[in-house]
N, C-alpha and C positions, 0 to 999 in steps of 0.2 A: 446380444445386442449391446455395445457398448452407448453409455451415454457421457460423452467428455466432454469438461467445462473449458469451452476455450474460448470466450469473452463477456468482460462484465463491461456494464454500462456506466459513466460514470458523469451523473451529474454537475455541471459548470455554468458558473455566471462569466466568463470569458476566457475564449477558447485560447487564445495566444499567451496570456498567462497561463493556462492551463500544461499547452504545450512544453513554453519555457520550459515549466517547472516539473512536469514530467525528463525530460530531456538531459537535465538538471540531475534528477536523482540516478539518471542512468538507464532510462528507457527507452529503446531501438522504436526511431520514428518508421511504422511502416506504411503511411497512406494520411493525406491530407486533400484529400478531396474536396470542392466545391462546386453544386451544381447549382443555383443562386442565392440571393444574398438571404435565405431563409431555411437554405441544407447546407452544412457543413460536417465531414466527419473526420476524425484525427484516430488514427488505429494506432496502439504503442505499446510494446513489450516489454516488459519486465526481464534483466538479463538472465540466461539460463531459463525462461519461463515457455511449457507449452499454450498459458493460458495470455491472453490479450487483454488491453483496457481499451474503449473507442468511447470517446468522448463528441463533442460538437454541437452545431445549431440546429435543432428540427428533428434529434433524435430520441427527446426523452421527453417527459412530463415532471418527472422529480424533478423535486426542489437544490441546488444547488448545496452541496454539502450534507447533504442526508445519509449518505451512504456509510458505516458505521463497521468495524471488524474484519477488512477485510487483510487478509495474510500474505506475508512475505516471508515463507523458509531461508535461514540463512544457516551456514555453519559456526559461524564465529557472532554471534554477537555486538562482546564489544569491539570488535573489527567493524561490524559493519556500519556502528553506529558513529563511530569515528570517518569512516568515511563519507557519510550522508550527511557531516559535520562539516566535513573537509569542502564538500560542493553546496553548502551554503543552507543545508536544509536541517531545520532545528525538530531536533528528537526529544523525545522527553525520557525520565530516565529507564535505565534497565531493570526491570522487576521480574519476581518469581512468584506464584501463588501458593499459599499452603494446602489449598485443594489440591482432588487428585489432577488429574491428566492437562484441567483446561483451565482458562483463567478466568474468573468471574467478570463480569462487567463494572463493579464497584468495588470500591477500595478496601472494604472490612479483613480482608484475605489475603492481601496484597503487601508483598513483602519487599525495600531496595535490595538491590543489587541481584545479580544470576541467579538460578537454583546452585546452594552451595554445593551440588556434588555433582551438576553439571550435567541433569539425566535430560535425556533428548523430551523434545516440546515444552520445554518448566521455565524458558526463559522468553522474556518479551521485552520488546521495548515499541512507543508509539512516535508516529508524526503526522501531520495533517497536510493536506494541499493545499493552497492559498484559497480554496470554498469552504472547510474544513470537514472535507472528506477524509476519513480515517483507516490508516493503514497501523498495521499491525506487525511489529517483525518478533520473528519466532525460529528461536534457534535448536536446530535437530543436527548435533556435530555428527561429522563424519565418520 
């Protein structure tokens, strides 16, 4: 039995900024449904992604912005970070951890720039969503 993760839920204090700024980064609007003014749901894809984010009015209980780690595989880095620059959306910088595999949640470990020898998962950089929902980019080159 397979068990695939193919939508997270994502906390908003307003869905149309939400949207924007999803849209913004590069995420395939797939469903904006309204059934009244107290259900709303906005479904939107990460490109290349099998997995979905659905946000809106009437489908969560969390708190806007609570949502904390969640990832974005890319292959290039700082390619990518430069382009999520380029559409307006501020990243903060490129870091490596001196742990092994993963990267701690606190700075004591936390290294700028790349992993110097550029081993796959060693490189991250962060941005938030106008709720300051936290995305993670994590680079595993090709």
């Amino acid at each position: 039995m397979e068990f695939r993760l193919e939508l997270v839920v994502l906390p908003v204090s307003d869905v149309d900024r939400a949207k924007a700024f999803y849209q913004a980064v590069g995420f395939r609007l797939d469903g904006d449904h309204t059934s009244d003014e107290s259900y709303r749901v906005v479904h939107m894809t990460p490109p290349g992604s099998p997995c979905s984010i659905l946000f809106g009015t009437g489908v969560t209980t969390a708190l806007p912005g609570t949502v904390r780690g969640l990832h974005l595989v890319v292959t290039d880095i700082e390619r990518a970070c430069l382009q999520l620059r380029e559409r307006g959306v501020k990243t903060g910088e490129i870091f490596h951890d001196t742990c092994d595999m993963f990267h701690r949640c606190t700075d004591e470990t936390r290294r700028s720039g790349p992993h110097p020898q550029r081993l796959k998962y060693r490189s991250y950089a962060t941005f938030n969503d106008p709720d300051g929902n936290e995305w993670v980019l994590q680079e595993v080159p090709a």
